[in-house]
Structures are given as C-alpha cells and as structure tokens.
KEGURO-536090 format. One line per field, with one value per residue (C-alpha): residue in one letter; z negated, x negated, y. Coordinates in steps of 0.5 Angstrom, whole numbers, m for minus. Each point is the difference from the previous one (the first is absolute). Example, Ala and Ser with C-alpha at 12.3 -4.5 7.8 and 13.67 -1.06 7.14 Angstrom:
BEGIN
resn <- (A,S)
z <- (m16,2)
x <- (m25,m2)
y <- (m9,7)
***
This chain:
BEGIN
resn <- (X,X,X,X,X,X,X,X,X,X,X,X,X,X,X,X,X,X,X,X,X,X,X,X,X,X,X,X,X,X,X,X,X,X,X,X,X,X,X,X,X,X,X,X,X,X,X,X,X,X,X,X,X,X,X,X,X,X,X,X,X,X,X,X,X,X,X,X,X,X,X,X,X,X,X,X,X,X,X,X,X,X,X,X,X,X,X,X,X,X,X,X,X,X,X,X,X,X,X,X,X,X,X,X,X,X,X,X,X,X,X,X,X,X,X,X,X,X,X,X,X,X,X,X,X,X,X,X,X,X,X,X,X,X,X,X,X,X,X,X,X,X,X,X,X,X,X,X,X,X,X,X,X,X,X,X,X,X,X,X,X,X,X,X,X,X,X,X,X,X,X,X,X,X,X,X,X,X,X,X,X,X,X,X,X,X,X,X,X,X,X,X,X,X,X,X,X,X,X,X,X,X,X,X,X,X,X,X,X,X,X,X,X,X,X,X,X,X,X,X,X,X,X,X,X,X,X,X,X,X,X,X,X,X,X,X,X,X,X,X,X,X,X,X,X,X,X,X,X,X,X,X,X,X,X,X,X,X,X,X,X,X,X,X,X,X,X,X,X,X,X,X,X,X,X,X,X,X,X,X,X,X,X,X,X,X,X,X,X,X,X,X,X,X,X,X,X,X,X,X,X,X,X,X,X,X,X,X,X,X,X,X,X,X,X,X,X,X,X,X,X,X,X,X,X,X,X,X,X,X,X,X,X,X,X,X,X,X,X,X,X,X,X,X,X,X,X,X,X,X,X,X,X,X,X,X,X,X,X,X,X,X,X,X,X,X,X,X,X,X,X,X,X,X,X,X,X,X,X,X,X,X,X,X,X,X,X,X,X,X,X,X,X,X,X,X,X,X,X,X,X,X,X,X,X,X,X,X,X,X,X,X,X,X,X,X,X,X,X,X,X,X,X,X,X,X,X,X,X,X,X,X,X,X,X,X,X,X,X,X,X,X,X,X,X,X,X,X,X,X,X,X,X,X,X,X,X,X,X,X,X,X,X,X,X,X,X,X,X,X,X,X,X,X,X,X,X,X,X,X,X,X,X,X,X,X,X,X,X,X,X,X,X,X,X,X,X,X,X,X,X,X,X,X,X,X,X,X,X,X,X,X,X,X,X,X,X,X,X,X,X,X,X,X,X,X,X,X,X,X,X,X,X,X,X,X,X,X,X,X,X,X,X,X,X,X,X,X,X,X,X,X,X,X,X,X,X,X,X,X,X,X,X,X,X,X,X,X,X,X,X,X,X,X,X,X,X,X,X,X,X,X,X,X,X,X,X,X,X,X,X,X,X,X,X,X,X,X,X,X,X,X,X,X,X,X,X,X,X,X,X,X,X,X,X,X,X,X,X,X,X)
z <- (m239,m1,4,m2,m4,2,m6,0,m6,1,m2,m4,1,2,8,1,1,5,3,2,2,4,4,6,4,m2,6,2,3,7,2,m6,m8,m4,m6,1,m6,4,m3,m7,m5,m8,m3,m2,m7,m5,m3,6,1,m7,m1,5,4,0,2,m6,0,1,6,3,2,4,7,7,2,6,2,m4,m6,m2,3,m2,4,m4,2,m8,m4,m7,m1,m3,0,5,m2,2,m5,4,6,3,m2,5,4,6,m3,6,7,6,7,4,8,2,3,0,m5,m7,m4,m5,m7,m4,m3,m7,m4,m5,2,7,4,7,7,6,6,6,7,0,m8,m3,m8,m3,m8,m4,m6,m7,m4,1,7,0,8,2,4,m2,6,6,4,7,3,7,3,7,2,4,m6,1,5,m3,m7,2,m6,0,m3,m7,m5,m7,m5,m3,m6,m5,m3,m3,2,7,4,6,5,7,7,5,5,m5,m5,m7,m4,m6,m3,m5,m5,m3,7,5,4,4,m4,6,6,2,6,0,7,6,3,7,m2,m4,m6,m6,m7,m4,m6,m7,m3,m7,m4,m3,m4,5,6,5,2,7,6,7,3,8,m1,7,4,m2,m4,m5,m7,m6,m7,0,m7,1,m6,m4,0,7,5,2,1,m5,3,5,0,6,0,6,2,m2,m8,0,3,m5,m5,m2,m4,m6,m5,4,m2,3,m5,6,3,8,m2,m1,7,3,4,1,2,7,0,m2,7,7,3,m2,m1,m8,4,2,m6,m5,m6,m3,m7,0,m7,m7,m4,m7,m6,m5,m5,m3,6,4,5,5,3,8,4,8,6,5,6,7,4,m3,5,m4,6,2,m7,m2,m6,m8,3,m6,m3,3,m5,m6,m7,m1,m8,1,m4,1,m1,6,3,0,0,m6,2,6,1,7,m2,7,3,7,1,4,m2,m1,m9,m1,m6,m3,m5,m7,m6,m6,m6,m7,m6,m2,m4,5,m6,m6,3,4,8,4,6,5,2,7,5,6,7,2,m6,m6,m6,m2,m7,1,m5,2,m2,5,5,m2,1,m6,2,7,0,6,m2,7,4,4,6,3,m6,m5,m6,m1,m1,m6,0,8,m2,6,3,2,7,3,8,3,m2,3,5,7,7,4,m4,m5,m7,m4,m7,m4,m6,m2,5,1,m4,m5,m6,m3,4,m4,m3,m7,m6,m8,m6,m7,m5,m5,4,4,6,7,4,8,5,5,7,3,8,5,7,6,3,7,0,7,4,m4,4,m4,2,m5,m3,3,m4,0,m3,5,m5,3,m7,m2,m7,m3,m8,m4,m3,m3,5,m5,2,m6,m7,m7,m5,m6,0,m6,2,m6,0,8,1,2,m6,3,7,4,7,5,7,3,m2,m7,3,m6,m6,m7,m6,m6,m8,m8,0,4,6,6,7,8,5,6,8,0,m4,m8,m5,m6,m7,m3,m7,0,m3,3,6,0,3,m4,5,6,5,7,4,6,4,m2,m5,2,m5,m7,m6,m6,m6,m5,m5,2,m4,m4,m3,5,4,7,5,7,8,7,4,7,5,4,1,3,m3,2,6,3,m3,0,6,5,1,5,m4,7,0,m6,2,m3,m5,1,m1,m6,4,1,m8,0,4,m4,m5,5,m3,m8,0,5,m1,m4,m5,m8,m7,m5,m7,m6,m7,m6,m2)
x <- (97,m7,m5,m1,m6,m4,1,m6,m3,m7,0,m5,m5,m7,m3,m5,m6,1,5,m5,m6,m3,m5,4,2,7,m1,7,m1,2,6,3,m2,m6,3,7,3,7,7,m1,6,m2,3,m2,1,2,m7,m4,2,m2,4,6,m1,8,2,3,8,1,m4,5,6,3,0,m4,m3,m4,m1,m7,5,m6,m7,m5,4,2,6,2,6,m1,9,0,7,m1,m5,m3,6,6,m2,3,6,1,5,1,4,2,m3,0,m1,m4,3,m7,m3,m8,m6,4,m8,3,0,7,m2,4,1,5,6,m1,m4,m2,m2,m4,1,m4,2,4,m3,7,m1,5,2,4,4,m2,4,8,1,m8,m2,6,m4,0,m3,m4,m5,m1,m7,2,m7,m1,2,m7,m5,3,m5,m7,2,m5,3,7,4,m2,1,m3,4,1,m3,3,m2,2,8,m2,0,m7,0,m3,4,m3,0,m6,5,0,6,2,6,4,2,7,3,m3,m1,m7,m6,m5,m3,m7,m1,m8,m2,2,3,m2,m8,3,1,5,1,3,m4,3,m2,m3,0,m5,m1,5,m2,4,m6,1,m3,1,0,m2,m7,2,2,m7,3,m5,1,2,3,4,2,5,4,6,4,0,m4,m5,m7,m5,m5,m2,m5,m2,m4,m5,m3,m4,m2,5,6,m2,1,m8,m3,m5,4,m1,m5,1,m3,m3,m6,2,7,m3,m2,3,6,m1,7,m3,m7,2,5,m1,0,8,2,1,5,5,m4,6,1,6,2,7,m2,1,m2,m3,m2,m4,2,m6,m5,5,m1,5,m3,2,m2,0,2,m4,m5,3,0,m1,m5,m6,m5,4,m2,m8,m1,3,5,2,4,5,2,m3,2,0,0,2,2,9,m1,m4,m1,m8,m4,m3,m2,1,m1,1,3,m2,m5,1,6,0,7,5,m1,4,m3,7,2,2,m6,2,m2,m3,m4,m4,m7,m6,m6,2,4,7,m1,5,1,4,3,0,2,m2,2,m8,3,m5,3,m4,m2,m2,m2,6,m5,m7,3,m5,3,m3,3,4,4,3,7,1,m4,m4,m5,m3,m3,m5,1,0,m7,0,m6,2,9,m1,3,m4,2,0,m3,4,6,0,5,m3,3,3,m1,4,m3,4,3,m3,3,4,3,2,6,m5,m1,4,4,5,3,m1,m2,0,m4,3,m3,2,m3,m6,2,0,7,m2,5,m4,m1,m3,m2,m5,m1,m3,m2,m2,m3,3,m2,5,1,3,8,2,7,m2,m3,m7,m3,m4,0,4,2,4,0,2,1,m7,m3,5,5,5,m1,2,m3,2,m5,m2,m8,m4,m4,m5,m1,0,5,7,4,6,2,6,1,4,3,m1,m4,3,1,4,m2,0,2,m3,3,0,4,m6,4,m2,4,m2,5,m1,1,4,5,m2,0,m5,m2,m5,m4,m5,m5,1,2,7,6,5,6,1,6,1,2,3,m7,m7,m3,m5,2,m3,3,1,3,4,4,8,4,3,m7,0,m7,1,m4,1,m3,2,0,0,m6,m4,m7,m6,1,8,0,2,6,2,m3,3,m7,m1,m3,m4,m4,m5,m3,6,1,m9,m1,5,6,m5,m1,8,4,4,2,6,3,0,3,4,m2,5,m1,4,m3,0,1,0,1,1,7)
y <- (m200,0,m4,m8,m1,m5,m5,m3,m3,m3,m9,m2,m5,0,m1,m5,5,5,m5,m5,3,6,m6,3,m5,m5,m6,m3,m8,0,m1,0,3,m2,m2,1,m2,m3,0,2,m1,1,4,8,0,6,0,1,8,2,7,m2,6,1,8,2,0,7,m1,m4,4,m5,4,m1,7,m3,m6,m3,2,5,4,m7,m4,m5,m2,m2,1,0,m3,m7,m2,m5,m5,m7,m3,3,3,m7,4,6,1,4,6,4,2,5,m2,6,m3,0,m5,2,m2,3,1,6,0,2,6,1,7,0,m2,0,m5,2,m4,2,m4,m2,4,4,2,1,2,m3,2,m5,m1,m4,3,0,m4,m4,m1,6,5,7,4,m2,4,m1,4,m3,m2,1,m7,1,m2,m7,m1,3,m6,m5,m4,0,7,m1,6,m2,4,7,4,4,6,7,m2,m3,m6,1,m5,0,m2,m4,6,3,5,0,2,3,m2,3,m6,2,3,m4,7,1,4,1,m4,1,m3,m4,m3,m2,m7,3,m2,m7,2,m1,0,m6,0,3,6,1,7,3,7,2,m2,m6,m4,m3,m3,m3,m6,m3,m3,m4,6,4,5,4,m2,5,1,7,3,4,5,m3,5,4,m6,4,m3,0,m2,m7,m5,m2,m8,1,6,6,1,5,m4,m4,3,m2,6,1,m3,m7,m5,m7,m6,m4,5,m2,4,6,4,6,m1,m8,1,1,m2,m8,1,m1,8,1,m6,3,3,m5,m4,m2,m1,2,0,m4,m4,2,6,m1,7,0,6,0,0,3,m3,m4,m6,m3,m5,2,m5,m3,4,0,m5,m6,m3,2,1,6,4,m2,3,0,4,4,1,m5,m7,3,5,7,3,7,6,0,8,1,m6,0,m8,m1,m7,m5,m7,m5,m6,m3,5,m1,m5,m5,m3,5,0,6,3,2,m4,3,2,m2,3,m2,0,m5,m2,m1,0,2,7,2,1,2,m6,m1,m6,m2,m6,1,m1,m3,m6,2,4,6,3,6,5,7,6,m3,m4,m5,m8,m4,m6,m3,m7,m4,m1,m4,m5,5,m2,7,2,m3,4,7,4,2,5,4,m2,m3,m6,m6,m2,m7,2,m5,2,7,2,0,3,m5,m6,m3,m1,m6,m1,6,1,5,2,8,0,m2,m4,5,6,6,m5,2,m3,1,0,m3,3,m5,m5,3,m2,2,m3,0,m1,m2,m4,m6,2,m2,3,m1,6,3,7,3,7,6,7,5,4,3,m3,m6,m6,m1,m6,m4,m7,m7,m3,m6,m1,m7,m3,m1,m6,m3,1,5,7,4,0,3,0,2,4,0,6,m1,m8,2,m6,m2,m3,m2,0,m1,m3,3,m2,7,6,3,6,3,5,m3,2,m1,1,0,m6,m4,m2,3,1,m2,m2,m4,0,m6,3,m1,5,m3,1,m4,1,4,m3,m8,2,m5,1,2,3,0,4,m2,7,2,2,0,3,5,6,2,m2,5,m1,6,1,1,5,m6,m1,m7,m2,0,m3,2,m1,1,m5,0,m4,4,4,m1,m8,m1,4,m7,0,8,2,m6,m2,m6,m6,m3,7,m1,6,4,5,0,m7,m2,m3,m6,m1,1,m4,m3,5,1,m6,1,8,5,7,4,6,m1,2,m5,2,m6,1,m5,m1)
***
C-alpha cells in the first residue's frame, strides 16, 4: 500500500490583514485575557467556508494508517454516515479488554480489515479482527520490555500508538526499542534498539513514516537525558540518521541549508553557548510528541521537551534547543529552521505538541500555516516555510506572560511570577502540564476550526538545588497544582484561528486528557476522565451523545470504514498518564507533591473511575 496523502485542501476565506498586525506586541490583561470573548455558542454556519474544503472522496479510503489519520496532522475524517441527526443513535458494537491497568493513551490503527492496538507497559500489539468475528484477536505480538524501564517513566507507562507503512505496523517499547512488525502474520521484521534506560531514558511517543524512514524519539526530560529524533530505515532498522536537540551544530544537525526566521536564532552552535558549561549535556529535550510532513516543502516538523532540570536558575540562558520546533529535511535530518516556544523555560512548557498543517489565504495568496495550540496557553499561526509567527493567542486565562512579541517571537514575562530557589511563587497559571499538553487536537475544514482538548491548572511552585545521577530523577521544583479560575480543570473548545477567538467551549470536571476526532458528518469525538465517551456538533458545540465507560478516557478516537461499509468510532479507555496517575499508579492523595505536583489538583479523580484498559467501538444500528 502506498504511503497516505495528506489530503489537505486549502479553506477559502480571507485573514484579517496579516493576522492582525505586525505592530509587534499583542498585550494580554493580567491575570486573565484582554477581551476574552467567553462561552461563545452561535453557530458556524455553511457559508462562512466558501469552497468547503472537503477531501475529495476518493481521499477518504475509510482507514487509520497513523495515529493523526494523515502527515498534516488533522486528525479529520472525511466519513459522513454519523451525522448531528443520528449520531444519538450509536450503540456500542463490540469491545476488547487489554488486561491492563496503566494510562491506555493509543490510538487504534485500522488497515482494511484488521484494526491493531498498542498497550501501555508491557507494549503488547495486538491485530483485530473487523470482518468475520469483529473484536476476535487475530495475533498478539509481545516485545517483553525490560521490566526495569518502568522505573525512568516519569509520567506512568504509556505508549501512544503504531504507524503503518509498506506491510508493517512500527511501534517503540518503553525499554527505548522500536519494532517492525509484519501485519498479516504478526511475525517481528527487525528491532533497533535507541537508548538506555540506565541514563533515564525511554521511548512512548508513536512513530510517523516518511519516504521510508521510521521516525522516533526519546522521552526522560526529568532524569536529564539529552533529547533527540532518530530515523532509522523502514525495511532493515538501521540508523539513518540522529538529531540531537542541545549540543554542537553538528549533533544538531544544523548545517548550511538552516535559516531561522528570528535573527537571535541564528549563531554557531547555540546548542552549547546558550548553556552553562556542559549542561547541554544533561539539558533535556526529548522529542516524545507528534510528527507532522509536508510533501511538498519536504519537511517534517517537531516539537522538543522541557530543558533540565526544571529549577531555572540551575540553566541561565535560552537553552537552545529545548521547548521549541525544528523544521528538518526527512531524508538527511538536516535543520532548515527552528524556533523556541518558551526560550529559557521556567515552567516545564514541554514544546511537543502536534503541528497541524493547512493552507489558507493570507493577502490575497495561498501560505502554507501551521496551527499550533501550545503549551505556555496561546495558539500560534506560523508561516511552516520561514518559521515566522504572524499571529499568537492566549486560549486559557494565562498570568506569567503578557503576550507573545511579535517582532523577536519572544515571550513577554511577568517577573513576579518567576520561579525562584527556595521560595514558593503562588497561582501561576498554566501550570506545567500546560494550558494544553500531547493531547491532540483537529482541524474541520468545513467549519474552520480548531478542536482543543485542553487543561485548566494553576500551581504554586518552589525551585530546589537538583544534582544530577544518571537514572535518577532530576527536577529540582516543589509543585502543587490546583483547579484555575472557575474552579473546573479541563476544557474542550472550539478555536477560530482566523477571528483568533474561541467559538464554542466545553467545561469539564478534570483535564480533557483525550484525543478527538474530527468528521464530514460535522460530529466531532472527545472523551472525558470521568468516564464519558462525546459527540458533540461541530459547529454549536451542543452535546449530541454521550457513553458512559468503564475507565477514564485518555486515548485518541478514530473513526473507519468496516468491511460492511459501516462508519465506526473507536477509542481506548483506561485512566492514567501524568493527569491519572493517582488512580493507575496508587498515588496517596495526602501527597500533593505526587506525580510532579498533579495529584494535588487530582484527589478526587479516585472517586469517578478505577483504571482498567477496554477499546470501545460504536456504530449506528
């Protein structure tokens, strides 16, 4: 089977000048949002996207190949059988218990008619059937990863899902492995082995395959690792090539093809000179998020983790290249441009999240943009050639930062609400899982709109003295988060990145810790950590369905076609990661410290699910 086509079809309406202006500085009101348009809930109508920007239907071949359904990241489907009229309807169709108690955070993969599922720890692969007994298990592969990387996963033992390509399932253990697997027989094509959980290092993010080259990278941003992507060839599992994210410009992979939009990113080997003397070393960094691909720039974006430790003061200087992007060619793995979300962090704003791509009008010509809802609270349009932000917009009442300059791409911090050693700062606002963490959006391009699954934490925090062991945490932060202002802690809502306003939002009890799902028939899919598996209407943001499951929801919806012709929808449940470790880790609740500070904000989670890993699968009658 060839490689997915990304699908993408530019939506035609026209941005307000450049995205407002190129004055330089957007200002945001202290302590919450200048002009925040609130709970917005009128409807998107039809006509306000002019050409529809639907994928042709021969795009749509009814499959899931990766876990963002195609290389922009969308996480949109073209099916349309479940619509707003009758997706009130569903009814669950059959389900698949994986025997696991730990944070279940995959998505289903779906290639004709077989669907296959990743588990958390120990990374069991198993290859459903959809076509004579729908749920039946086919084959289960068990890597059996050394039981000892369990103890270097800072934020429970989660694995994020597969890829597929060429006849393979790909997929990375915990234990710093990546497999190839063949997808009919189940049988192991190759294993590479990528790093070493004996410096703190492991591998839960999912793969993405691009022009024959598995891409992957390391998690242990808390244990001081030294973050990179690794390509490694589809068909033997050798190394094509690594990208390390601090160090040298030759570890880097900057050469003299990269040009970074903003003047200060450009400089010899700033992976070392923006650091104290080897501490680019033990610096973080690690690529553990998404992966997105542009066919026609060929170049795959990625975000890159938080430096180490978190304590600040330990790390003076930008600390390239830690919580920014890289643009790089996928063939050699050389930099074209690189950006800093957060130069310098001083809240643990992991730069990982997923970069969707899209095409949109900006004065009167097509620019390739790519969409980004951060973890420091704003969502970024940048322009995916240069690297250059036109436009950057708190989504979540934010209190460290004023606005993001437009001219430098800098943020603009509030000095009072730095970290200091050994005193504790109160109610900054987001907190270090941020205003939205890897829990990924979708883009509709019918309705033009961004779908944020997203988080509504404060902390209060103190910066401790951190010495490095190899293996060993290392943080140096005292963290209690807590519900922000309003007092719920999660959000779904509904982004117009062109009127740079929320349409529509959601409250929720808990962080909304879950993928969603976008889709032709207008019905978009998220669930909740309380249990509840949604639909709601894509364009008001109403409620249309709802299924109560046995655990919380932290897993990625997809939607597909069966071999009947049917659309189904399915998603993991199973509570856990960094948000539920409480519940899947046994966490004592009167240790608000726990799980780096998130059991404070989580005490009561214990008391709306138990863990306990089941896909779901729904389809009308």
């Amino acid at each position: 089977m060839e490689q997915p086509k990304t699908g993408q079809s530019p939506v035609a309406y026209a941005l307000p000048g450049k995205i407002g202006t190129r004055l330089g500085v957007m200002l945001v009101a202290l302590g919450g949002l200048a002009g925040w348009p609130g709970v917005v809930s009128s409807q998107v109508p039809e006509s306000r996207v002019q050409a529809q920007a639907v994928p042709p239907a021969e795009a749509e071949d009814g499959q899931w190949t990766m876990p963002a359904k195609n290389y922009a990241s969308t996480r949109y489907s073209g099916l349309d059988q479940i619509t707003p009229e009758n997706v009130g309807n569903l009814k669950l169709a059959w389900s698949f218990s994986t025997g696991l108690n730990k944070g279940h955070e995959a998505a289903p993969l779906v290639i004709g008619d077989t669907m296959y599922v990743v588990t958390p720890y120990p990374n069991v692969l198993y290859a459903l059937d959809l076509k004579e007994k729908p749920g039946a298990m086919k084959w289960k592969f068990e890597p059996k990863p050394a039981a000892a990387a369990q103890g270097v996963a800072c934020c429970d033992v989660v694995n994020r899902g597969a890829a597929y390509a060429d006849g393979k399932i790909f997929f990375n253990t915990l234990d710093n492995h990546t497999f190839a697997v063949d997808a009919k027989t189940g049988k192991q094509v190759w294993k590479t082995k990528l790093g070493d959980i004996n410096r703190g290092e492991s591998m839960t993010m999912a793969p993405l395959v691009v022009k024959g080259k598995v891409l992957v990278g390391n998690s242990g941003g808390e244990f001081g690792v030294r973050g990179w992507l690794t390509a490694l060839d589809a068909n033997t599992g050798k190394i094509a090539w690594r990208a390390y994210t601090t160090g040298p410009d030759k570890d880097v992979l900057i050469g003299p093809e990269f040009k970074a939009f903003y003047p200060e990113d450009n400089g010899k080997d700033l992976g070392v000179t923006t650091w104290p003397p080897d501490q680019w070393k033990i610096g973080g960094g690690a690529v553990w998020g998404w992966i997105s691909y542009d066919p026609e720039l060929d170049l795959i974006y990625y975000g890159t983790s938080n430096p180490s430790p978190w304590n600040p003061e330990m790390r003076p200087g930008d600390n390239k290249w830690t919580c920014g992007i890289f643009a790089r060619r996928p063939a050699t793995g050389a930099a074209v441009w690189a950006y800093q979300w957060s130069p310098h962090d001083l809240y643990d704003y992991d730069g990982v999240n997923e970069n969707i791509l899209v095409d949109l009008p900006v004065n009167d010509r097509i620019r390739k943009l790519l969409l980004r809802a951060e973890r420091n609270g704003y969502v970024y349009v940048m322009d995916r050639t240069t690297g250059e932000i036109l436009s950057a917009d708190p989504f979540v009442p934010t209190n460290v930062t004023r606005g993001i300059d437009l001219e430098t791409g800098r943020p603009i911090h509030v000095e009072e609400k730095k970290p200091q050693t050994g005193k504790t700062v109160t109610d900054i606002c987001p907190a270090p899982p941020g205003a939205k963490d890897w829990q990924p959006a979708a883009w509709s391009p019918r309705t033009g709109l961004l779908y944020l699954p997203h988080n509504n934490l404060c902390m209060d925090i103190e910066g401790l003295e951190a010495n490095y062991l190899a293996g060993t945490p290392y943080v140096g932060a005292r963290v209690h988060m807590h519900a922000g202002p309003g007092g719920h802690r999660g959000e779904f809502t509904a982004w117009d990145p062109l009127k740079r306003q929320a349409v529509w939002k959601i409250k929720e009890r808990f962080p909304v810790w879950s993928g969603t799902v976008a889709t032709a028939g207008d019905v978009v899919f998220y669930g909740t950590m309380d249990r509840w598996f949604k639909a709601v209407h894509a364009r008001t943001g109403d409620v249309l369905w709802q299924f109560q499951v046995g655990s919380g929801i932290i897993g990625q919806p997809v939607t597909y076609r069966g071999p009947d012709g049917k659309q189904y929808v399915a998603v993991l449940a199973g509570v856990g990661g960094w948000s539920g470790a409480i519940v899947s880790g046994g966490l004592d609740p009167r240790d608000g410290t726990g799980a780096l500070g998130f059991v404070n904000a989580m005490k009561d989670l214990p008391e709306h699910t138990n863990p306990g890993g089941t896909l779901y699968v729904f389809a009308l009658p």
